[in-house]
Structures are given as structure tokens and as C-alpha cells.
C-alpha positions as CSV (number, residue, x, y, z in Angstrom):
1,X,0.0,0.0,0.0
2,X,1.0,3.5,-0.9
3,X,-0.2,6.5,0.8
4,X,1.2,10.4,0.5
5,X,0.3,12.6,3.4
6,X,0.2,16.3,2.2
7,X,0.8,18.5,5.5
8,X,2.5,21.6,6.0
9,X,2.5,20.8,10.0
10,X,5.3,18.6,10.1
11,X,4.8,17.0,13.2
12,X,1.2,15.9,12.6
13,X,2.3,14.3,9.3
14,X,5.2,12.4,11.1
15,X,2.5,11.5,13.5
16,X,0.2,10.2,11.1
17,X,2.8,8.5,9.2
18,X,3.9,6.1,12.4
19,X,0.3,5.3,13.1
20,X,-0.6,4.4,9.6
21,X,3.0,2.2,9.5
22,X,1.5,0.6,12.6
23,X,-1.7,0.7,11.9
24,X,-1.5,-1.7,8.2
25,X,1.1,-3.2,9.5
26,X,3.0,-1.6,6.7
27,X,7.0,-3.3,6.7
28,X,8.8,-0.9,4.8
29,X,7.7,2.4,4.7
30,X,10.6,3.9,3.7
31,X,9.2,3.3,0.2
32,X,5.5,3.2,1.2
33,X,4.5,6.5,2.9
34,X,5.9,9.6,1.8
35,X,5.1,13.2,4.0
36,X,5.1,16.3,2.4
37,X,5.0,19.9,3.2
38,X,3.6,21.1,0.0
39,X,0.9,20.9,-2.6
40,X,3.8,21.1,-5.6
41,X,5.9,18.7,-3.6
42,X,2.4,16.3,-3.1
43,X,1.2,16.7,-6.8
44,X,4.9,15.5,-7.9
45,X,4.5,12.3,-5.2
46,X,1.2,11.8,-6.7
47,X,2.4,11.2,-10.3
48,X,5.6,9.1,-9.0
49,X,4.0,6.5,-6.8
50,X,0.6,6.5,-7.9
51,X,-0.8,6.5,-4.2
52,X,-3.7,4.2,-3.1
53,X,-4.2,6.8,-0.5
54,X,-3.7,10.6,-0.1
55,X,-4.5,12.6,3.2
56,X,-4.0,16.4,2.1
57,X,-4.6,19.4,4.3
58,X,-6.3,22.4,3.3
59,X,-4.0,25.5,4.4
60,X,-0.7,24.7,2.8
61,X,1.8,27.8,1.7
62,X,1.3,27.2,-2.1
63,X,-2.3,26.7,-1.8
64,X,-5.5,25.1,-0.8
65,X,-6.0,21.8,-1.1
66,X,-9.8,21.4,-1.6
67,X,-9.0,23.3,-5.0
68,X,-6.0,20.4,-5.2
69,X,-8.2,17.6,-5.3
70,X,-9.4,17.8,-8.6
71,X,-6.0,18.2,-9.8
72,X,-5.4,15.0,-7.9
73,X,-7.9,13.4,-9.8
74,X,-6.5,13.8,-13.0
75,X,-3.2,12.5,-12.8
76,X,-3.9,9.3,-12.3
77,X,-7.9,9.4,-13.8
78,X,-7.5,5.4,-14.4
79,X,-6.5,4.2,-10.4
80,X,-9.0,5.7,-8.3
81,X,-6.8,6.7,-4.8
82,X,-8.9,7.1,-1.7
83,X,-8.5,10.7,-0.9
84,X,-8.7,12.5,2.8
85,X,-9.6,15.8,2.9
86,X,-8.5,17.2,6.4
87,X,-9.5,20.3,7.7
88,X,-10.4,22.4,10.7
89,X,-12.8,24.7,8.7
90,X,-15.3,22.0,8.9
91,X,-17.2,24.5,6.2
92,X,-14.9,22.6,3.4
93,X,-16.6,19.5,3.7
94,X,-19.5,19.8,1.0
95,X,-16.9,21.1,-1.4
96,X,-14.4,18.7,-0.4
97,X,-16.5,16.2,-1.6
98,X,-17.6,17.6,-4.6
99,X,-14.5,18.3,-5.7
100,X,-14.1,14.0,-5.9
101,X,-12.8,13.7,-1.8
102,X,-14.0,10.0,-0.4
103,X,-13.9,10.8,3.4
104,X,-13.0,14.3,5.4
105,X,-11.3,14.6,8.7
106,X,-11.9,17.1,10.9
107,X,-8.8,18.9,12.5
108,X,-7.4,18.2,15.3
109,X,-7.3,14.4,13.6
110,X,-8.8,11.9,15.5
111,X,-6.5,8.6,15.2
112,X,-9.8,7.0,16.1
113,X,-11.3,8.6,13.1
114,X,-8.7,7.4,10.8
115,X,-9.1,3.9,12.3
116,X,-12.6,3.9,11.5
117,X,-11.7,4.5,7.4
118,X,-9.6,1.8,7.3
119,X,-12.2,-0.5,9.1
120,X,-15.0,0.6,7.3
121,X,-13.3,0.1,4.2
122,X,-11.7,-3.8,4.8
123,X,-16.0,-4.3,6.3
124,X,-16.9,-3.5,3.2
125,X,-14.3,-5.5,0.9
């Protein structure tokens, strides 16, 4: 599995990062999670790993990433990658989801609530 975590907040990325490597279980993720600061630096992961998951804030210094996920969409229009839409300004969330998000997580995350994707997801497999 290949996930790319877009947040300018370094330590919340780094946080998320260990739980998800803990979380799936996920053996190297040198290779398997990358965290960025950046929407430029996230689009360019995007296109070189082809992500089966992307979390992506909203605030980042070279835009906003609701705008981003259509963008996100288009790379890779043939693999459909689960994106998370993570925000504070719960007021994103209707447009988060039109724009093509799959889930939205309320800042401050909730490991719990990130959990609950993942489980939801495998229930439904």
C-alpha cells in the first residue's frame, strides 16, 4: 500500500505516518509513505508513486488543497486513490467532496477517526 500525506504541519504528518506504518502493519515504509509539506511537492508524489491513499490538508503555503483535489484526480484518472480531505474549517466539507474527496477529517485528527476509514473500508471489501 501506498499513501502520500500532504501537511505543512510537520509533526502531525510524522504522526500520522507512524500510526498508519503501525496501523496496516506496513513493513517498509521507507518506500510506502511519503510526507510532504507542500501541494507542488504532493502533486509531484502523486504522479511518481501513484498513491492508493492521499491525506491532504487544506492550508498549505502554495495553496489550498480542496482546490487540489481535482488536480489530484486527473493525474492518475485510471486508479481511483482514496483521498482524505483534512481540515479544521469544517465548512470545506460539502466542497471537499464535490471536488471528488471519499472521506473528510476534521482537524485536530482523531487517530480514532482514521481507524474507523480503514475499518469501514476492509468491512466493506
Amino acid at each position: 500500500m501506498k499513501i502520500v500525506i500532504i501537511e505543512d504541519e510537520r509533526d502531525l504528518g510524522v504522526l500520522m505516518r507512524n500510526f498508519l506504518v503501525r496501523q496496516l502493519n506496513i513493513k517498509t515504509p521507507e518506500g510506502s509513505i511519503r510526507v510532504v509539506a507542500s501541494l507542488t511537492e504532493g502533486l509531484e508524489c502523486v504522479r511518481d508513486m501513484c498513491p492508493d491513499w492521499i491525506f491532504i490538508d487544506n492550508n498549505l503555503p502554495d495553496g489550498k488543497g480542496v482546490e487540489a483535489i481535482m488536480n489530484i484526480r486527473e493525474v492518475h484518472p485510471s486508479k481511483r486513490a482514496k483521498v482524505v480531505m483534512m481540515s479544521a474549517m469544517t465548512n470545506l466539507r460539502d466542497e471537499a467532496f464535490r471536488n471528488g474527496a471519499d472521506f473528510f477529517l476534521d482537524k485536530p485528527i482523531s487517530f480514532v477517526e482514521v481507524k474507523n476509514i480503514f475499518t469501514k473500508l476492509n468491512g466493506e471489501a
